[in-house]
N, C-alpha and C positions, 0 to 999 in steps of 0.2 A: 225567602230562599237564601240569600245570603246572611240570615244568621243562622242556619241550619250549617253551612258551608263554614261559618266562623268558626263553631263549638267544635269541626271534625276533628281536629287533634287531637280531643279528648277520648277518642274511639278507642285505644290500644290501655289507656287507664283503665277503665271503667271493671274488668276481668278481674284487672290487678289486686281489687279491695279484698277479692277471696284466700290467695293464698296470705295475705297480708294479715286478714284481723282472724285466721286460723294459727297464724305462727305467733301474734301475739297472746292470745288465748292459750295454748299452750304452753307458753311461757308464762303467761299472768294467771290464768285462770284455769290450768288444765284439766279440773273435774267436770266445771261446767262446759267447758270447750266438748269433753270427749263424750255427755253425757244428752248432745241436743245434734246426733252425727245425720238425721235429715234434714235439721233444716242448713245447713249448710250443703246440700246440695238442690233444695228450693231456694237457697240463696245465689250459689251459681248459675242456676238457669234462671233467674230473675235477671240477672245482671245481663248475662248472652243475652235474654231476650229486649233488654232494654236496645242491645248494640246491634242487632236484628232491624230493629222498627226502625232505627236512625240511619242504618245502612241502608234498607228497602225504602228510605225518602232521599239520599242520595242516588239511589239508582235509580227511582221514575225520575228527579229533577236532571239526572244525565240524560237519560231515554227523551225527556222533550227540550231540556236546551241543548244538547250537545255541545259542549266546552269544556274544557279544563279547568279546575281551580287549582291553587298554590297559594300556601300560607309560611312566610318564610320568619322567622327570626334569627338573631348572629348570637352566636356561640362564642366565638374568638374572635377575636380582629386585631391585627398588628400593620404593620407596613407591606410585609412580604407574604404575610400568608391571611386568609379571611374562611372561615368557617361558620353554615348558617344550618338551623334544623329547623325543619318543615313539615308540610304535611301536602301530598299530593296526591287530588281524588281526579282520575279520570275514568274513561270506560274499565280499563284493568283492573285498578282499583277497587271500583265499585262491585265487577265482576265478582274476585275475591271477598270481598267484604261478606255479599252474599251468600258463599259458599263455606264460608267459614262459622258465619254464626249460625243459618241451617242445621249445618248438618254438625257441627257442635252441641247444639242445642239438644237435639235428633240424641248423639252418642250421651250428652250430660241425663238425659233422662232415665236412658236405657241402663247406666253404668248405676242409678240408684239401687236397682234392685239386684244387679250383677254381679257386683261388691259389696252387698251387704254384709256378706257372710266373713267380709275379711277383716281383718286387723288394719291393715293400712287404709280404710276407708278414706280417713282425712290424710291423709298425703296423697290418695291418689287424686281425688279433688282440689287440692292444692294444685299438682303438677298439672294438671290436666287443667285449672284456669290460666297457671301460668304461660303453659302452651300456647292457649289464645291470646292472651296478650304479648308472645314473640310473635306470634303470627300476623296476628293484626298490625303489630307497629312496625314491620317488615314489609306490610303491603302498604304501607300506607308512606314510606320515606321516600322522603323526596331525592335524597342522595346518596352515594355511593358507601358514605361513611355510616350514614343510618346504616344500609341496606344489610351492612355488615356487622354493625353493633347486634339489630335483633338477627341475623343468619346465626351467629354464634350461638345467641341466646334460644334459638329454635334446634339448634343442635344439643345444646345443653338439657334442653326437658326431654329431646329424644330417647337422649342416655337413660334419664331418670326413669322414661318410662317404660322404656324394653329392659330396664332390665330390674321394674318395678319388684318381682319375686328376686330380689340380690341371693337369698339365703340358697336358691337353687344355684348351683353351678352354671349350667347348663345357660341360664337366663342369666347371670353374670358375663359369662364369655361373650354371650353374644351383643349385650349392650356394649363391651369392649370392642365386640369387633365392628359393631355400628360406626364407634367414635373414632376407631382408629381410620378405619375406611375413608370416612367423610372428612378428619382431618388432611387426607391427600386432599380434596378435592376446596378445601376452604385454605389451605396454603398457596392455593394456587390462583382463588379465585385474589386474595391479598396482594399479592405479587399484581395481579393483571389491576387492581383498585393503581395501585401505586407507577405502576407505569402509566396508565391511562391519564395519571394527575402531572406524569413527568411531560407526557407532551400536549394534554391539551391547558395545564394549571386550575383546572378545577373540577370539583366533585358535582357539582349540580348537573343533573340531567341534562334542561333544556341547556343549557351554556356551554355542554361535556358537548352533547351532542352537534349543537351549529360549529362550537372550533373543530371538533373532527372531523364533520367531513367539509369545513372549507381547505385543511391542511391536506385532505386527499384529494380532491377537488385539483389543487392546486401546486402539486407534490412536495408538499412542502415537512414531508416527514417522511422515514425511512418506512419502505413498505412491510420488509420482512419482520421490522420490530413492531412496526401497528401489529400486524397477523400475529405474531408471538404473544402479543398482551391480549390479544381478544383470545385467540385458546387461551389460554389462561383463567380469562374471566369463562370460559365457556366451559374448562376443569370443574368450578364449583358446584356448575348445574349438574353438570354429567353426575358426582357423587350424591348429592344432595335429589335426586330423580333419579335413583338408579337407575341409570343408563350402562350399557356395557363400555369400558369395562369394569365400574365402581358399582356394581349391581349387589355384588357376594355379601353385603349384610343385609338385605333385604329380607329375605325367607328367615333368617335368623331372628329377626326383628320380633317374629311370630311369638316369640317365646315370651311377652308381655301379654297383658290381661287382652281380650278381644274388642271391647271399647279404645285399647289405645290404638289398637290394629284397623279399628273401622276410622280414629278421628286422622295417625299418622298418615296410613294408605289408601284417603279418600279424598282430603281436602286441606291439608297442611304441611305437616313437613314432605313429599313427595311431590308437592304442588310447587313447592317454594324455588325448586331449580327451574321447571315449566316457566313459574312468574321472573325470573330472573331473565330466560333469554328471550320472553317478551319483552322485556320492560331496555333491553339493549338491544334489540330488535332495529331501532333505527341505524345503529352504528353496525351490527351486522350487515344490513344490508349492503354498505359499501365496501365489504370485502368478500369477494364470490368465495376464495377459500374457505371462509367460517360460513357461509349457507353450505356447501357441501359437504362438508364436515359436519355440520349441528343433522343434513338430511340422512348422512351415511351414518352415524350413530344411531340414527333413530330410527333406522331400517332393520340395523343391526339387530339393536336390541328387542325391535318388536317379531322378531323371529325368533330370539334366542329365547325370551319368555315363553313364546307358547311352546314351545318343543322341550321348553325343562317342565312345563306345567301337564306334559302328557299322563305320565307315568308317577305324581307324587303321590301321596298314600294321605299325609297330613292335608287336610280341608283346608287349615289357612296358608300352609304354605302353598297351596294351589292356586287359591285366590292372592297369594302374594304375587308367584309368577306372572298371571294374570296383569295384575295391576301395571306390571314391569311391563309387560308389553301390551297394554293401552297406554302407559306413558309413553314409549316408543312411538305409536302414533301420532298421540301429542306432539312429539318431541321431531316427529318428521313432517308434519303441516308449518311450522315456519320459514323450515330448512327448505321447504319448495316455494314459500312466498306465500304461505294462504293462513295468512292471519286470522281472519274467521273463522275457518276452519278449525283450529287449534282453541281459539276461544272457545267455540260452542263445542267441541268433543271434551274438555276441560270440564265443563257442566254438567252435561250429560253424564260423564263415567263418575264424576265426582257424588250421585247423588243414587247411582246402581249398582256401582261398588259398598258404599255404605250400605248399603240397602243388604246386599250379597254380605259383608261382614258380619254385621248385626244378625243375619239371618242364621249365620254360620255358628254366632255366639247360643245363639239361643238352643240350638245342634247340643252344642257342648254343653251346654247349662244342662238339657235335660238328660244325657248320655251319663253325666261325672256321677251319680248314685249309681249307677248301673254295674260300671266297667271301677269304678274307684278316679280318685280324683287326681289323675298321669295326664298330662298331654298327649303321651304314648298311647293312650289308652282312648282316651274321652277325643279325642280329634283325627282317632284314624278312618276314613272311611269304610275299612275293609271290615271292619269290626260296626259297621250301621247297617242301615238296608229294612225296610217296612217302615221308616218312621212317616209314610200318610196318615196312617190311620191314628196316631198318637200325637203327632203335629200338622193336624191341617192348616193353621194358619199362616203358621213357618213354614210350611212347607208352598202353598201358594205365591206366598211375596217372594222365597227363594223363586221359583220357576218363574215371576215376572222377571224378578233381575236376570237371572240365565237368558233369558229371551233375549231383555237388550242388550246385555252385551254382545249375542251373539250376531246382533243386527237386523233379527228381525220385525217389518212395521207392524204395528207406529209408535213403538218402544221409542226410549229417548235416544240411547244410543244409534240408533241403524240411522237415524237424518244427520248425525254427526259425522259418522263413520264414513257412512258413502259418500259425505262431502271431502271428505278427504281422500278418500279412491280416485274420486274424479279428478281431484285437482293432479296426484301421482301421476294418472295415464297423464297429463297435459306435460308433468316436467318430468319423467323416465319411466318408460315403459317397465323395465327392468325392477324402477322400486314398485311400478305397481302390479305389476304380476306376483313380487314378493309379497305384499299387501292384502291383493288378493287371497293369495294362498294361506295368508295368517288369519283368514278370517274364518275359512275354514277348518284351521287348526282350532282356534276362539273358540265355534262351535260342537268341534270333537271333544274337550277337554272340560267344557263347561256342562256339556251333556253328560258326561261319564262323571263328575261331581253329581250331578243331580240324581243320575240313574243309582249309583252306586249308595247314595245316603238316603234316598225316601224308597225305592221301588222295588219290590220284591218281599223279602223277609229279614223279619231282623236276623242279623249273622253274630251278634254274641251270645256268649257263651255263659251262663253263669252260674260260675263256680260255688260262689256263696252260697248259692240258694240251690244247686241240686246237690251237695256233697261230694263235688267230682274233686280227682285229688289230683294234682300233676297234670292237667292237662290245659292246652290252649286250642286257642281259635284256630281253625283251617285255614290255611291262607291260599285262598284261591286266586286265578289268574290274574293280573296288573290289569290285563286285556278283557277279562272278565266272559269270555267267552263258553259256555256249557263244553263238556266234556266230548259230547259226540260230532260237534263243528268244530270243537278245536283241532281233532284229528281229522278232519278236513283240511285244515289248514297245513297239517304236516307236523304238529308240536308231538314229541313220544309221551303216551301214557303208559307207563309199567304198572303193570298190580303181579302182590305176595298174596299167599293164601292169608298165613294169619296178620302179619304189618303193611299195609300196603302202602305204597310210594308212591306218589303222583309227581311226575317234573314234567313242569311244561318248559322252562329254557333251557333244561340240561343243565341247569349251571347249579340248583337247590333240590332238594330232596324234603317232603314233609311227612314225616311219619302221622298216619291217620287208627288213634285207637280209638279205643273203644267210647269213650269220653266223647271224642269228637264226633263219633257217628252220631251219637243218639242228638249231640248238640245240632245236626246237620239235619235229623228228619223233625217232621212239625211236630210241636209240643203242646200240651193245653193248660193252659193257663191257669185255669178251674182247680185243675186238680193237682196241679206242681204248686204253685203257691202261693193259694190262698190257707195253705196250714202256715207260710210262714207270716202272716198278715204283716208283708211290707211289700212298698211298692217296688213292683219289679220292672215295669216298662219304662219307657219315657215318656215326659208327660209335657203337654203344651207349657209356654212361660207364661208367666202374670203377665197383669193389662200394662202394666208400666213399661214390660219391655217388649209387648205387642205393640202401643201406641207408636212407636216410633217408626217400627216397619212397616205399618199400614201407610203413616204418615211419608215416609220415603218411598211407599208404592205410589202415592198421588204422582209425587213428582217424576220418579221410571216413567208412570205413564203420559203425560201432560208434559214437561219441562222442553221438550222436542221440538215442540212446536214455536218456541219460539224463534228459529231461524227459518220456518219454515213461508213461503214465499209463495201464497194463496195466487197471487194471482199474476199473470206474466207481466212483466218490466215493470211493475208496479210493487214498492215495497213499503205501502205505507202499513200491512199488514203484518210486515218481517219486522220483529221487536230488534233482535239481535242485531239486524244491521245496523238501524237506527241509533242503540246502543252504541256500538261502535263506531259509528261515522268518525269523531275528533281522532282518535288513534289512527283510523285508515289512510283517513284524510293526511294524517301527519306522516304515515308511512307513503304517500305517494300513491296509494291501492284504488284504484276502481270500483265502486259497485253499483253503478250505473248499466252493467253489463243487463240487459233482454236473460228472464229468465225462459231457459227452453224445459219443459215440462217431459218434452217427449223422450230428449236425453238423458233427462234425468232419471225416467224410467226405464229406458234403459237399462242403463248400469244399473242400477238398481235390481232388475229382474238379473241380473248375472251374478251382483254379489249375495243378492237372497240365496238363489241357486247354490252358490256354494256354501253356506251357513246351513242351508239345509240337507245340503251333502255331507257335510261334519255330523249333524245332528243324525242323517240315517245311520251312518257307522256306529254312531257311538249307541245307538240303540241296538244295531245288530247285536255287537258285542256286548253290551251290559243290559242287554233289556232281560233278559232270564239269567242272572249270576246266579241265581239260590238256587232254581228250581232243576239244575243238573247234578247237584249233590243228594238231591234225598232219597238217589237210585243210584247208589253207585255202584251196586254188584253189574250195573251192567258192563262197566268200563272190562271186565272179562269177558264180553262178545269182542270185543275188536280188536284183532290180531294183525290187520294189515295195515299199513302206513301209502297213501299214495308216496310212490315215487318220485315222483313231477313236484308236487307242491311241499313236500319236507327242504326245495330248495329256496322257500321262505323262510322257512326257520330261522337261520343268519341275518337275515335283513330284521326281522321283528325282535331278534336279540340284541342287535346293534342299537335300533331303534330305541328302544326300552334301557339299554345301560346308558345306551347319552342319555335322556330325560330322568332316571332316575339316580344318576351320579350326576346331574345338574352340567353336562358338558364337559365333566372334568376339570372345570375351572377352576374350585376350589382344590383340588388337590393340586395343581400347577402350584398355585399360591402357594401351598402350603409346602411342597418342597423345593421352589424355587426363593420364595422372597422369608417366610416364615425361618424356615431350616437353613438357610445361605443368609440372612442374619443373623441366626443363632450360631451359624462356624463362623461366619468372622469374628463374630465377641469373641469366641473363644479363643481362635487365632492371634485376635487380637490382644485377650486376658494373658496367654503364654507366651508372646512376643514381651509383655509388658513386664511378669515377672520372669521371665528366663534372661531377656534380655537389656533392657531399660531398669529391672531391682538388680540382675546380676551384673551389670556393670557398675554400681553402686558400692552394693556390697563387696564384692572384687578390689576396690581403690580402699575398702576400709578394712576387710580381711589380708589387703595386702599392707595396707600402714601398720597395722597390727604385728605382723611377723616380722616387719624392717627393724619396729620397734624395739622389738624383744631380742631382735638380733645384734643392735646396735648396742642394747644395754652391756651385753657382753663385749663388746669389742673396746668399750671408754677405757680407758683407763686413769684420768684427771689431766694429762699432761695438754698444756694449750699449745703448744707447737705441733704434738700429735696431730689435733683438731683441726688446724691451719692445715697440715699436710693434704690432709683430706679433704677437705674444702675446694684447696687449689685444685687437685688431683679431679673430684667431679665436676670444676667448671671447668677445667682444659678440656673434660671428656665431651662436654657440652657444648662446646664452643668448636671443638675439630667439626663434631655432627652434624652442629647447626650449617660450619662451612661449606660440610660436601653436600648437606639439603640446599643449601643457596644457589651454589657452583652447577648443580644439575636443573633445579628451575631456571635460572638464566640459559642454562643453554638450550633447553626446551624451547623456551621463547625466542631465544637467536634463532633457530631453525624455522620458527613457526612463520616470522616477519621475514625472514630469507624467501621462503615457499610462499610467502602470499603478497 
């Protein structure tokens, strides 16, 4: 056992050799490097899986000793200051370990066949092992100074891989805005490293943590500056897990390959803020400010996610939202004190978000022949719809995922989730009624993903293969609701004889020709085109990037159960607790507590109830999107509007432009802090040269003219000269007198009065 425990340091290398003998190959031998591009990604998941099997023997060896290990050597050492790097495997650790080479492994497989087709094959394999090795040696430091060394360096492959298409603009801006964003939040978390060393003198956890709180303990530190350095440190997380308000590069993130989207916002970088206000988690607790702070951000933000993820059109940035607020969840189980909780919803969403990614890639894999290979195009939902019968496989592991995350059993997520419901009603009604209600938001928005891309008919359109010239997609309701219940609802339909116009908010108008009619009724397949003999549908993926989603379907289904607590007050059955005994035990936490079974069903029956009240709306509304358009001379029957109910209208407009202008947050930024540093440079550039170059210029445009004036006035004579001389220090010397004469007596006055 303990040489398994010796060799762990070595866990964060072992990735490392991929990007390493890729860049030397490249350099040394770049024919043969470029010419053998699968086995260098059977050599990366060789490697993950080697760090897989070592991880999964440190977590049964945690799961039955319960202990900590620490492996410490010294870096620096002088008289005044001592520096040591380490390696620190506890339940946390091991947790992460976990989850990172899983579902690594899971995205390494999937991204073989995903990426084949590209150019950057081997860089994105490079970045993408490098990845894991910030990640891994980021879970695994033991102190403050690691923790920051690979945080950077986790931020660093971030960039690389959001904005792995550079050549796109669009995917350039926004791995700028990743870096810029999260740069707020890692200046800050430096700042709180650095105070944190200022009062307690050291970086090491266990050491950090006993001087802190015997110095609170014993008041022997300023309180307001402790609370100042832990926000601080509690900044880093907030960007680093978008949390609000450092959430804004998150959806933008999207614009990176779909494997980086499933490895960044499932189990690594998004995780890595989570694992941070775990892993200070002790020190938090001694300052009730930063637990209501870490529980009010994460209430925040797990409501501000679902409500921007109602209404987006893009699949992953749906699933980004999404993810933003399941980290919110995460991120408000500590903030109330339920460490458990937060661990196992951590696992849970970690491996049915993946699962939901991959699923969504494989959407767009077979979508991008269709529509052309646009983001715009290949990842809009509203442009899917019938892909059952063309992706049954994909399409089943998606509706497993859907399920759990929307909680219901015995999905992985819903025993996570409700454990964290429960614990809310215990410490504020208020955050869990908000909780509640996000869970039926969860469920509205994850339904209308699913409805809107497998159910009905496929909704493109295609141009290439019928001849149509000039024409696009229909773009039917956000709300997706058939023509004859939306005027139910009170939305206006107009129709023209020959252009007809359909507005459902009033606010857009879409002209429906000819083109889109015929695009709108059924089509046969037979006989449209099989003259063009190319494939026109979409078509299920290969087994390589099946394997992965069946494989992340085991664990949706099964992964649950391990916090799950078979039998009352007895938990030799509960893996998860056992797991974590040493961290609970160290946080002071309970779990000795009599499980009540009754309660727990309970809640349970109430938060099912409303996941499945999400789920019936979202079928009202998008369970027939297609099949209201392929009769649409009817919409000329209906000439009356209730009265009553058109006083909806406003509220589902309201509703609809916050969610799909994402709350307006970004444009805030962008004309408050974007545009209000773009006029002060400027203010500041025309202060610089009008003021600061023209007082310059001024002294030398004015030596200049004295110059040329004085040449004339010489004459040779040196008594001249003297005259002159005398004459400007007399003039200088009165001057200086009456500036002297008048500051003294200022000051006489001043010392008089005071």
């Amino acid at each position: 056992m303990e040489r398994t425990y010796d060799y762990a340091w070595i866990i964060p290398f072992i990735p490392l050799t991929v990007p390493m003998s890729i860049g030397l190959g490249l350099l040394l031998v770049p024919t043969v490097t470029k010419s053998i591009l699968r086995m260098w990604a059977f050599f990366s998941v060789s490697l993950l899986s080697i760090v897989m099997v070592f991880s999964a023997d440190l977590s049964i060896q945690q799961i039955n000793c319960s202990f900590i290990y620490q492996y410490l050597w010294s870096w620096t050492i002088n008289s005044d200051f001592s520096l040591e790097l380490g390696c620190l495997i506890d339940p946390l650790t091991s947790i992460m370990l976990i989850l990172i080479t899983t579902v690594g492994i899971m995205v390494l497989i999937y991204s073989d066949n995903y990426m084949s087709h590209d150019q950057g094959y081997l860089r994105f394999f490079a970045s993408m092992s490098f990845s894991n090795t910030s990640m891994l040696g980021l879970v695994t430091s033991s102190n403050l100074i690691q923790i920051y060394i690979f945080w950077e360096l986790v931020g660093m492959c971030s960039y690389l891989l959001i904005g792995f298409w550079f050549t796109r603009p669009i995917a350039a801006n926004a791995c700028q805005k990743a870096f810029v964003t999260n740069r707020v939040g890692d200046f800050g978390l430096l700042l709180g490293i650095l105070g944190l060393y200022w009062i307690t003198g050291s970086f090491e956890f266990r050491d950090l943590f006993k001087i802190f709180n015997n110095l609170i303990h014993n008041n022997g530190v300023n309180s307001l500056f402790v609370t100042f350095c832990a926000s601080l440190l509690f900044l880093g997380a907030v960007a680093k897990s978008a949390q609000f308000p450092l959430h804004i590069w998150l959806p933008d993130a999207m614009e990176g390959p779909t494997p980086i989207s499933a490895l960044i916002h499932a189990a690594t970088m998004v995780a890595a803020g989570i694992f941070l206000v775990a892993r200070l988690l002790p020190l938090f607790t001694v300052i009730p400010y930063i637990m209501n702070l870490i529980s009010l951000i994460g209430v925040i933000t797990l409501l501000l996610g679902a409500t921007f993820a109602l209404a987006q059109r893009d699949i992953k940035r749906s699933l980004a939202y999404s993810t933003m607020s399941q980290l919110g969840y995460i991120m408000l189980a500590p903030g109330i004190g339920s460490y458990r909780a937060a661990s196992f919803h951590l696992i849970t969403h970690a491996y049915s978000k993946a699962l939901l990614f991959l699923g969504s890639g494989s959407i767009i894999h077979s979508m991008e022949p269709i529509v052309g290979y646009s983001p715009d195009k290949s990842q809009n939902m509203i442009l899917m719809g019938g892909l059952t019968k063309y992706l049954p496989i994909t399409k089943i592991t998606f509706l497993l995922g859907t399920l759990s995350l929307c909680g219901i059993p015995p999905l992985a997520c819903f025993w996570s989730k409700d454990e964290i419901l429960n614990d809310s009603w215990l410490y504020s009604p208020i955050f869990a009624i908000i909780a509640c209600f996000t869970t039926g938001l969860t469920a509205f928005y994850m339904f209308r993903m699913y409805l809107l891309t497998f159910e009905e008919h496929l909704r493109v359109h295609f141009q290439k293969y019928s001849g149509a010239t000039n024409s696009s997609f229909y773009s039917i309701s956000i709300w997706g609701k058939e023509a004859s219940q939306l005027l139910n609802w009170g939305l206006l339909l107009s129709t023209m004889n020959n252009n007809e116009k359909v507005s459902f908010f009033l606010n857009k108008t879409y002209e429906i020709d000819e083109n889109v009619r015929n695009m709108m009724r059924s089509f046969s397949t037979s006989t449209h085109f099989v003259k063009k003999k190319t494939p026109m549908y979409p078509h299920e993926s290969d087994n390589t990037m099946l394997l992965p989603l069946l494989v992340l379907v085991i664990f949706t289904l099964f992964v649950g159960f391990i916090g799950v607590r078979f039998d009352q007050g007895v938990m030799d059955l509960d893996i998860l607790s056992k797991w974590l005994t040493p961290s609970i035990n160290f946080l002071h936490q309970n779990l000795n507590d009599p499980w009540d079974w009754y309660e727990f069903a309970t809640n349970a029956i109430f938060s099912v109830s409303i996941a499945c009240f999400g789920i019936w709306i979202a079928s009202l509304l998008y369970g027939s999107v297609y099949s209201s358009f392929q009769n649409l001379d009817l919409m000329n029957s209906f000439v009356k509007i209730d009265s009553k109910r058109i006083l909806l209208e406003p509220i589902i407009n309201v509703i609809y432009n916050w969610s799909y202008n994402r709350g307006y947050i970004d444009v805030y930024y962008a004309t408050v802090f974007t545009r209000g540093i773009r006029g002060l440079a400027k203010l500041t550039h025309s202060f610089d040269r009008r003021v600061i170059d023209g007082i310059t210029n001024g002294f030398g445009i004015a030596s200049f003219f004295v110059g040329e004036g004085v040449k004339y006035v010489g004459g040779g004579r040196i008594s001249s000269y003297l005259f002159l001389y005398l004459s400007y220090v007399s003039i200088f010397l009165v001057i200086s007198y009456f500036c002297f004469g008048i500051c003294n007596s200022i000051l006489f006055f001043f010392f008089i009065f005071n």
